[in-house]
DRENDO-672689 format. One record per residue (C-alpha): x, y, z; residue in three letters. Coordinates in nm, 4 decimals. Layout:
<atoms>
- X | Y | Z | ALA
...
</atoms>
This chain:
<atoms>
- -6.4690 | 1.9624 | 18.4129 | UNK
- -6.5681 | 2.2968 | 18.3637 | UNK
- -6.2575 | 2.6004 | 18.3063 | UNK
- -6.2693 | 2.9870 | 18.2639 | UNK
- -5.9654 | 3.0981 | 18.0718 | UNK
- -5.8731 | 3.3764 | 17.9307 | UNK
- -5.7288 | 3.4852 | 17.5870 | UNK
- -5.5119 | 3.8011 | 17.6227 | UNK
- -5.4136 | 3.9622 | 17.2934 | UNK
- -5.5550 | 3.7078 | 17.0877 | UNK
- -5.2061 | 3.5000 | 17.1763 | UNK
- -5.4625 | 3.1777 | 17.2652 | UNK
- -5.5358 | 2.9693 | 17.5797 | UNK
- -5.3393 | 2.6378 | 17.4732 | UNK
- -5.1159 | 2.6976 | 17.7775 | UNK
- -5.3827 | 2.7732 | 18.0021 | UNK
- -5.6091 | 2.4867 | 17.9027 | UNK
- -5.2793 | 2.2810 | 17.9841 | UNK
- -5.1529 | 2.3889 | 18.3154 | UNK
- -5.6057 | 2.3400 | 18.4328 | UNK
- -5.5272 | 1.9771 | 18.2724 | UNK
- -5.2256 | 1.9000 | 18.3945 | UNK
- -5.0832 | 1.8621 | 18.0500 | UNK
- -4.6952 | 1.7851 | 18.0081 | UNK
- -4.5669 | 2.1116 | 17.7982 | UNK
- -4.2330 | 1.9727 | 17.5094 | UNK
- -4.1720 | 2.2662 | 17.3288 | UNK
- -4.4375 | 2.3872 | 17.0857 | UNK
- -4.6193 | 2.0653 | 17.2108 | UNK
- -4.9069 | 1.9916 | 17.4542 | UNK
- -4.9117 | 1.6209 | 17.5321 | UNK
- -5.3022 | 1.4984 | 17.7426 | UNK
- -5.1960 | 1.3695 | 18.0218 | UNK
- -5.3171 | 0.9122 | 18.0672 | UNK
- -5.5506 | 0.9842 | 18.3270 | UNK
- -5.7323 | 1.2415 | 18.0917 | UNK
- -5.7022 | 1.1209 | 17.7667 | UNK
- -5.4416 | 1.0949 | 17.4755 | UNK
- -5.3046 | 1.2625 | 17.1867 | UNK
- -5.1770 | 1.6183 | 17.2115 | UNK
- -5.2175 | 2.0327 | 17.0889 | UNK
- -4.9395 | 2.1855 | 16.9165 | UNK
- -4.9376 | 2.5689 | 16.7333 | UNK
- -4.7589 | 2.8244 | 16.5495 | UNK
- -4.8103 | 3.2231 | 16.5977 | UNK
- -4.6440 | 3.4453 | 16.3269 | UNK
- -4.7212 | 3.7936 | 16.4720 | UNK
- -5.0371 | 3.9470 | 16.5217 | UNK
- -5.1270 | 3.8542 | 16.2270 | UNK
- -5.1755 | 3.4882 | 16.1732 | UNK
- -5.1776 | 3.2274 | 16.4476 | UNK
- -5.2470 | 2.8689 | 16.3898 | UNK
- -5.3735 | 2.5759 | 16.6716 | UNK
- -5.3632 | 2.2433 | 16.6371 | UNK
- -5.5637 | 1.9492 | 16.8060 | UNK
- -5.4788 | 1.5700 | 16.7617 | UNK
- -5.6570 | 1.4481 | 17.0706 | UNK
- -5.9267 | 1.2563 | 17.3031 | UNK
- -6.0318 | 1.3019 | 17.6327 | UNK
- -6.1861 | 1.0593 | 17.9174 | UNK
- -6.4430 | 1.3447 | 18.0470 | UNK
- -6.6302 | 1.6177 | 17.9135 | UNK
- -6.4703 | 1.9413 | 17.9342 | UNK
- -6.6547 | 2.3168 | 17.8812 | UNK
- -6.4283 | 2.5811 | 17.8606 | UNK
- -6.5702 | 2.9307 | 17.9081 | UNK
- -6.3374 | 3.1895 | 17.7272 | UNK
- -6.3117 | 3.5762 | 17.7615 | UNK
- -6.0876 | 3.7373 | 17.4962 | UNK
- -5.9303 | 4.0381 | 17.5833 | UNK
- -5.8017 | 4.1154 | 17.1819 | UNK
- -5.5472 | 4.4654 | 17.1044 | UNK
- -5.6973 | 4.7337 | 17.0830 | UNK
- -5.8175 | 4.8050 | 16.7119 | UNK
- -5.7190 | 4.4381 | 16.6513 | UNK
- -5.9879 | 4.2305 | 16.4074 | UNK
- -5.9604 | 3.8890 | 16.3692 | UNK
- -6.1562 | 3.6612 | 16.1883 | UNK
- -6.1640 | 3.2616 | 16.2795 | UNK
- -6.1178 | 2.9548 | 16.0578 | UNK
- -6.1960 | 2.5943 | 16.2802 | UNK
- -6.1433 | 2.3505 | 16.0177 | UNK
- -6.2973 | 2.0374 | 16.2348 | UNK
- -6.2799 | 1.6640 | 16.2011 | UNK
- -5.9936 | 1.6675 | 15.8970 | UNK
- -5.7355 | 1.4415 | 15.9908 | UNK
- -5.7182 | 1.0564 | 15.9440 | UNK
- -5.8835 | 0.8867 | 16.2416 | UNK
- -5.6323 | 0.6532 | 16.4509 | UNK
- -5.9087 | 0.4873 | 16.5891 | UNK
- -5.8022 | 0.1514 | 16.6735 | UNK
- -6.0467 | -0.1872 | 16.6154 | UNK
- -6.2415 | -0.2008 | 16.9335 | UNK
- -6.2095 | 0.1504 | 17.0882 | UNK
- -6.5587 | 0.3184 | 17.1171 | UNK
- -6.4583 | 0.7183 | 17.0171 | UNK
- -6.6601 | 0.9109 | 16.8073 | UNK
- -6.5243 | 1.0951 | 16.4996 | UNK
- -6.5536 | 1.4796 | 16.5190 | UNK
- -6.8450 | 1.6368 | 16.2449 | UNK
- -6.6276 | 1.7515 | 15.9689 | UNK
- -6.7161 | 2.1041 | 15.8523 | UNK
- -6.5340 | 2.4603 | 15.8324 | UNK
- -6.6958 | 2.7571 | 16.0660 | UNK
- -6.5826 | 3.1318 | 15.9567 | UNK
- -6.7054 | 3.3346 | 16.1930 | UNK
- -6.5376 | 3.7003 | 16.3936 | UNK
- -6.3178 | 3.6701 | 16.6809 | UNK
- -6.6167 | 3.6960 | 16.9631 | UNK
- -6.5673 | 3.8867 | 17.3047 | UNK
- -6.6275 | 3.5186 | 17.4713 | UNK
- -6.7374 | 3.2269 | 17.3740 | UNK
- -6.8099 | 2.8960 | 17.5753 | UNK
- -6.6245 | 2.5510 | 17.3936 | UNK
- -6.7143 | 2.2215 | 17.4821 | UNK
- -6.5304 | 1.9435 | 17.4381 | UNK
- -6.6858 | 1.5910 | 17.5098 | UNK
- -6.5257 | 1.2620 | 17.6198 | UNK
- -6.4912 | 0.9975 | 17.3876 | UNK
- -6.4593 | 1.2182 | 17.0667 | UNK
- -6.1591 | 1.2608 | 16.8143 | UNK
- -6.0585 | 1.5522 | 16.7841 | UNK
- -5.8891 | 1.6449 | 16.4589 | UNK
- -5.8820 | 2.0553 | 16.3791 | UNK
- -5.6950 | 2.3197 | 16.3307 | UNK
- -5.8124 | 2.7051 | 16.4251 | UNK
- -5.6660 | 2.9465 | 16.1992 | UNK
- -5.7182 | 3.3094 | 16.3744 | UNK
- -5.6045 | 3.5898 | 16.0882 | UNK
- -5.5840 | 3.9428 | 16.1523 | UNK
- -5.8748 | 4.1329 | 15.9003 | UNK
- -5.5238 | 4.3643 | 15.6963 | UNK
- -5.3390 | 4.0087 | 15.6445 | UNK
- -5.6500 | 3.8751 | 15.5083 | UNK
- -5.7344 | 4.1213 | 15.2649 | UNK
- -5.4006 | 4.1359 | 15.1172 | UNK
- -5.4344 | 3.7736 | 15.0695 | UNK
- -5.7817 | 3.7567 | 14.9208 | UNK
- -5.8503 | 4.1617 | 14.8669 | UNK
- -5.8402 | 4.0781 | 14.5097 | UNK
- -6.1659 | 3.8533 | 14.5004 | UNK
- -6.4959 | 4.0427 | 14.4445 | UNK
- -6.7512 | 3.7681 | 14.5608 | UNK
- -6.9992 | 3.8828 | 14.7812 | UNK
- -6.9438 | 3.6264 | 15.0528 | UNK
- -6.5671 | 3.6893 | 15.0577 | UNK
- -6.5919 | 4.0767 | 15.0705 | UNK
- -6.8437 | 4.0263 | 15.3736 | UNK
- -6.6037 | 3.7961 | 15.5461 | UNK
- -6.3568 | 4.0804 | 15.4372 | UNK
- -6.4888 | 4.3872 | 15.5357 | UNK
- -6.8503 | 4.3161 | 15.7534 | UNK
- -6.8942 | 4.5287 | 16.0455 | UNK
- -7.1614 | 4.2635 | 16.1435 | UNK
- -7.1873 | 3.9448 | 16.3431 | UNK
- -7.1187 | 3.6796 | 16.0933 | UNK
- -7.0513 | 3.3152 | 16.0692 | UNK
- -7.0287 | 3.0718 | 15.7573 | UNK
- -7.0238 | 2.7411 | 15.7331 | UNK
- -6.9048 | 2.4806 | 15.4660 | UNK
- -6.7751 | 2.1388 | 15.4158 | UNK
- -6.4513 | 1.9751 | 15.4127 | UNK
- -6.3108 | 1.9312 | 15.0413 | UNK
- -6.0510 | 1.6481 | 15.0045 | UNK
- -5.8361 | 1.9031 | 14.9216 | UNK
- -5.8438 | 2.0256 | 15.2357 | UNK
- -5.7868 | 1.6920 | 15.4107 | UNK
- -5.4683 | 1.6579 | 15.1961 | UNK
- -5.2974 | 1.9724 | 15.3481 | UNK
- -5.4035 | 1.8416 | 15.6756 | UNK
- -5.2814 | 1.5241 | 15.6474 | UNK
- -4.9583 | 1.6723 | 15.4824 | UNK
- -4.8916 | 1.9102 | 15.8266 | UNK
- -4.9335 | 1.5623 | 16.0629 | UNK
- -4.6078 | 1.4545 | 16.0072 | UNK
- -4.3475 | 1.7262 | 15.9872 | UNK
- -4.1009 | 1.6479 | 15.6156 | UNK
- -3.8874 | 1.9202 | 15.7269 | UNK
- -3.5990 | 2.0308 | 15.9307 | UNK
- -3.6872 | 2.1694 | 16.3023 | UNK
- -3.4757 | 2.5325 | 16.1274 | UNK
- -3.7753 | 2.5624 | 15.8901 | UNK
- -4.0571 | 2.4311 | 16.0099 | UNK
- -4.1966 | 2.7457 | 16.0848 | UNK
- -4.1992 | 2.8542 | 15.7249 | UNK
- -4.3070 | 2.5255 | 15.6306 | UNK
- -4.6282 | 2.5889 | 15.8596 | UNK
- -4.7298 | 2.8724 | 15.7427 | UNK
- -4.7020 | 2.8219 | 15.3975 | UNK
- -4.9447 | 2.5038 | 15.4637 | UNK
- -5.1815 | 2.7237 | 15.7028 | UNK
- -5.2304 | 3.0188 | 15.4411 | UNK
- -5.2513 | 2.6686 | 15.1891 | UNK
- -5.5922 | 2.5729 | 15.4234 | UNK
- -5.7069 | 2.9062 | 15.3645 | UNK
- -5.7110 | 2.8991 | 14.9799 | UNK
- -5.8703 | 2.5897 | 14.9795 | UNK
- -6.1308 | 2.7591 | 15.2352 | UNK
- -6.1911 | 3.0610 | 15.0047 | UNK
- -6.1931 | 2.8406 | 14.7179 | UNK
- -6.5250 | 2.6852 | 14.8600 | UNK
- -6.6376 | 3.0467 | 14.9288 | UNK
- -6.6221 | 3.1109 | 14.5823 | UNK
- -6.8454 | 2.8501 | 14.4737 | UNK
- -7.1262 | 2.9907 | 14.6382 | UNK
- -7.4246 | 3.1825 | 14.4978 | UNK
- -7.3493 | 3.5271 | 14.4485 | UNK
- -7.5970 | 3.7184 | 14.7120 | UNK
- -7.4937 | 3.9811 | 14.9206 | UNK
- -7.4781 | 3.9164 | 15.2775 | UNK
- -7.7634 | 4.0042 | 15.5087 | UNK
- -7.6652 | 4.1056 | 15.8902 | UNK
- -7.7091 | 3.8985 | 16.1758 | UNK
- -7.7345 | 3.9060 | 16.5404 | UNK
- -7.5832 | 3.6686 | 16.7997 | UNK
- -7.9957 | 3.5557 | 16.8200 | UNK
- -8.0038 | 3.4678 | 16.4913 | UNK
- -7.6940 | 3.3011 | 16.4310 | UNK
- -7.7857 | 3.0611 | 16.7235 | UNK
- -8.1452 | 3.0024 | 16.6435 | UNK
- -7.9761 | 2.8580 | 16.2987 | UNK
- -7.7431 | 2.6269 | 16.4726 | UNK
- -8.0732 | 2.5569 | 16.6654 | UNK
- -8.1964 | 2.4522 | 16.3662 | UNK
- -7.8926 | 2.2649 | 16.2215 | UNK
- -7.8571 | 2.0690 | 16.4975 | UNK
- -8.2080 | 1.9243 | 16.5141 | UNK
- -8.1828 | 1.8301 | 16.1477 | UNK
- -7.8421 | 1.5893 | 16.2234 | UNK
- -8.0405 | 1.4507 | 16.5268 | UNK
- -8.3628 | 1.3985 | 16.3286 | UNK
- -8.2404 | 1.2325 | 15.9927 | UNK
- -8.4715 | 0.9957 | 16.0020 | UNK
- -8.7460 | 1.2792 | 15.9642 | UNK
- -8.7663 | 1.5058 | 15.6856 | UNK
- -8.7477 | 1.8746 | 15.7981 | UNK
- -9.1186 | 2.0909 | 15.7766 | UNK
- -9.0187 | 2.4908 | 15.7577 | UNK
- -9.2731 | 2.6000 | 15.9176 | UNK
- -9.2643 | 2.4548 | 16.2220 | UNK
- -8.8711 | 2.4961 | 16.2257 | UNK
- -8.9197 | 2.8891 | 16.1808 | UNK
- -9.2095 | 2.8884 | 16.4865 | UNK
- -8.9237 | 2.6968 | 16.6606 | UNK
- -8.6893 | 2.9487 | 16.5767 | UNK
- -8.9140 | 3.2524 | 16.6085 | UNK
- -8.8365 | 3.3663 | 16.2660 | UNK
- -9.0601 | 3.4079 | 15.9472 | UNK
- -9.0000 | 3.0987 | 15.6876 | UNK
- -8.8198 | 3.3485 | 15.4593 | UNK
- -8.5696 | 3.4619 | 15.6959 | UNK
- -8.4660 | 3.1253 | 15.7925 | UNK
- -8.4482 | 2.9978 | 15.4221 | UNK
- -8.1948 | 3.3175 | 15.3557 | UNK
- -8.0191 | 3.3285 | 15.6679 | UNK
- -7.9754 | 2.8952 | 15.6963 | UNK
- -7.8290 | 2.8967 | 15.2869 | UNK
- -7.6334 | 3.2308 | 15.3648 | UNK
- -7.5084 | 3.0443 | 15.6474 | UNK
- -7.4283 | 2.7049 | 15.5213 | UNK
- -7.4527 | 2.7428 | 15.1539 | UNK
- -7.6922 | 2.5101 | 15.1407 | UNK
- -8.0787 | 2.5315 | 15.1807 | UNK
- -8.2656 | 2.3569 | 15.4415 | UNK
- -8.3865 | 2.0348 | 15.3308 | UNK
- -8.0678 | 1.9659 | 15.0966 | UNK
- -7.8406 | 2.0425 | 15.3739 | UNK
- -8.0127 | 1.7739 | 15.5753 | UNK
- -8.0316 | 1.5536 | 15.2958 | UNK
- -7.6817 | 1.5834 | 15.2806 | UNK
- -7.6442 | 1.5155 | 15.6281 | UNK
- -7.8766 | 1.2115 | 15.6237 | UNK
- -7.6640 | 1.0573 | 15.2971 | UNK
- -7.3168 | 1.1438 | 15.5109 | UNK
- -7.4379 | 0.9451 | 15.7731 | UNK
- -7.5818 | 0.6550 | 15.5420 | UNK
- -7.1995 | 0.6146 | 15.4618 | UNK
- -7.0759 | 0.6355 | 15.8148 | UNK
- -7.2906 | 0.3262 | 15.8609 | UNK
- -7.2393 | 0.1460 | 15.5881 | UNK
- -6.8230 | 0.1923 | 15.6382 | UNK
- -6.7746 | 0.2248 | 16.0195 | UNK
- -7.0537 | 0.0293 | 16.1410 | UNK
- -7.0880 | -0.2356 | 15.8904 | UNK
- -7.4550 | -0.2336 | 15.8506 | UNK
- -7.6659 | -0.3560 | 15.5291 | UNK
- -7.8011 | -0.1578 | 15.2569 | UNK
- -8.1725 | -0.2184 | 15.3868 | UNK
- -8.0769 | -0.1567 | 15.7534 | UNK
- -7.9391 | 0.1685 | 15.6911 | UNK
- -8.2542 | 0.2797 | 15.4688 | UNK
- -8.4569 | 0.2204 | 15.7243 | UNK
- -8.2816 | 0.3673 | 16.0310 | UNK
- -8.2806 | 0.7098 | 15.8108 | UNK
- -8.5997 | 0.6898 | 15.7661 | UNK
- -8.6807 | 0.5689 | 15.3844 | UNK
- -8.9223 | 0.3171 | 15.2928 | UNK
- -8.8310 | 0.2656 | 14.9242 | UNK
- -8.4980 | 0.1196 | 14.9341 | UNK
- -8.4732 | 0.1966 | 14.5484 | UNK
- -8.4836 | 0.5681 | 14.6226 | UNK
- -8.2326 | 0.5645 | 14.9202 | UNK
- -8.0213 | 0.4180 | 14.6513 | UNK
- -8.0290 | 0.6873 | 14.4383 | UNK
- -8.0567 | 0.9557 | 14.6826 | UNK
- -7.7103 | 0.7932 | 14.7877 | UNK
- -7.5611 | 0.7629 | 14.4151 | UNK
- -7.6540 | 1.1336 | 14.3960 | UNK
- -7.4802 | 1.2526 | 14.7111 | UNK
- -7.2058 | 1.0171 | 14.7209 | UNK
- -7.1483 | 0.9550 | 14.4034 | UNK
- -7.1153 | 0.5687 | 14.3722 | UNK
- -7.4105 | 0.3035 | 14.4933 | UNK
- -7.4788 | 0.1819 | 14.8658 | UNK
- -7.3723 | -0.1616 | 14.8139 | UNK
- -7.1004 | -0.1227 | 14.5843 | UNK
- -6.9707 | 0.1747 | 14.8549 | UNK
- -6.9989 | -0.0663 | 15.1480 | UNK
- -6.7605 | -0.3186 | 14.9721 | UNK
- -6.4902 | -0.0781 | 14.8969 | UNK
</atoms>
């Protein structure tokens, strides 16, 4: 199914994406509808200044939204889509896939196009903060990667991982402890908590200041990202990923670690050892089978590559 919505004055298209749906609309909830899905989209807005969407759902068909934001004039927002951090209610025998779980920072863009596919959990929130409200949250941090997400005039977009901390608040805002007077406050409180734990992870990153990019560069990275989580099994080669990319190898090494905090080859190490454990947990395979399927050939060394990553062996994490 394929929508155009728009978003006018940054208020969000949850309503729009439910009357194209044929969603049923119970107060601040958005329940999908049996013959497209199940599960539902809920949200908060507290001004111009913070607004805060929710998805807990599936869906039986792909769907690609194309979306055209018409913001306030003078109005800067900067976006926080925390994805894949609640518990999956995946039942024994259902064939949905989880959603990646990562954090994208990036400026609120004129449009943007959003696809959701069928058969996929989705478990976010998207945190939309006004740039004044940020800074006198975080104004008082000096790290170069918070004052660009701050203060940049530029096309920008980080991305990190999901700390357990982070999966706690989550969890936490699933099932509502308070009365229906205060659960406003209560929401906020726990959506400016998500952001703490966001610019926590910020803060952890190398010190470098912040290069510029354009809208070609930031998806010739993603380019790049995504054939390294389709291609674990082979271990990345720069140059032909920067030919690929049409970049020099020493833009894409700053721009890809500016970007993800991470440099190429141990961001898809990463990858490769996250996906070792999906199989090894969700898909019950051995030790040896998932070695091979990513690619090693020296079981030994997958071993420790996982220890490393993971922090505990294969076959003692497949037992747990």
């Amino acid at each position: 199914m394929n929508l155009s919505l728009t978003d006018k004055q940054g208020s969000g298209i949850m309503f729009e994406f439910a009357r194209a749906i044929g969603a049923i609309v119970q107060g601040r909830f958005i329940y999908i509808p049996e013959n497209k899905g199940a599960g539902y989209i809920t949200g908060f807005s507290w001004g111009n200044d913070l607004r805060m969407l929710i998805r807990h759902y599936h869906l039986n068909e792909d769907i690609f939204i194309e979306r055209t934001n018409e913001l306030a004039e003078g109005q800067e927002d900067v976006i926080f889509l925390l994805s894949g951090i609640f518990p999956s209610p995946v039942k024994p025998g259902e064939s949905l896939l989880p959603e990646k779980a990562h954090v994208m920072i990036c400026m609120h863009a004129v449009s943007s196009i959003m696809t959701m596919p069928s058969n996929t959990l989705f478990g976010s929130v998207t945190i939309a903060v006004s740039r004044p409200y940020l800074r006198q949250l975080f104004g008082q941090l000096a790290h170069p990667v918070v004052i660009s997400v701050l203060e940049a005039r530029d096309t920008f977009v980080y991305e990190t991982s999901v700390s357990p901390q982070i999966i706690k608040t989550a969890s936490d805002m699933l099932h509502q402890p308070v009365p229906d007077s205060i659960e406003s406050h209560y929401y906020k409180l726990k959506c400016e908590e998500l952001l703490c734990h966001i610019f926590s992870l910020l803060l952890q990153r190398e010190a470098v200041p912040a290069s510029g990019m354009r809208i070609d560069d930031i998806k010739a990275i993603y380019a790049i990202k995504n054939h390294l989580q389709s291609h674990l099994d082979e271990p990345p080669t720069i140059g032909s990923l920067a030919r690929d990319a049409g970049m020099s190898e020493p833009k894409l090494r700053k721009l890809f670690k500016q970007t993800f905090g991470k440099g190429v080859f141990e961001f898809y190490q990463s990858a490769r050892m996250q996906e070792a454990a999906q199989l090894l947990k969700e898909k019950h395979l051995t030790v040896s089978e998932v070695g091979y399927q990513l690619g090693f050939t020296n079981l030994s060394h997958f071993a420790r590559v996982f220890e490393e990553h993971i922090g505990i062996k294969p076959k003692k994490y497949s037992g747990i």
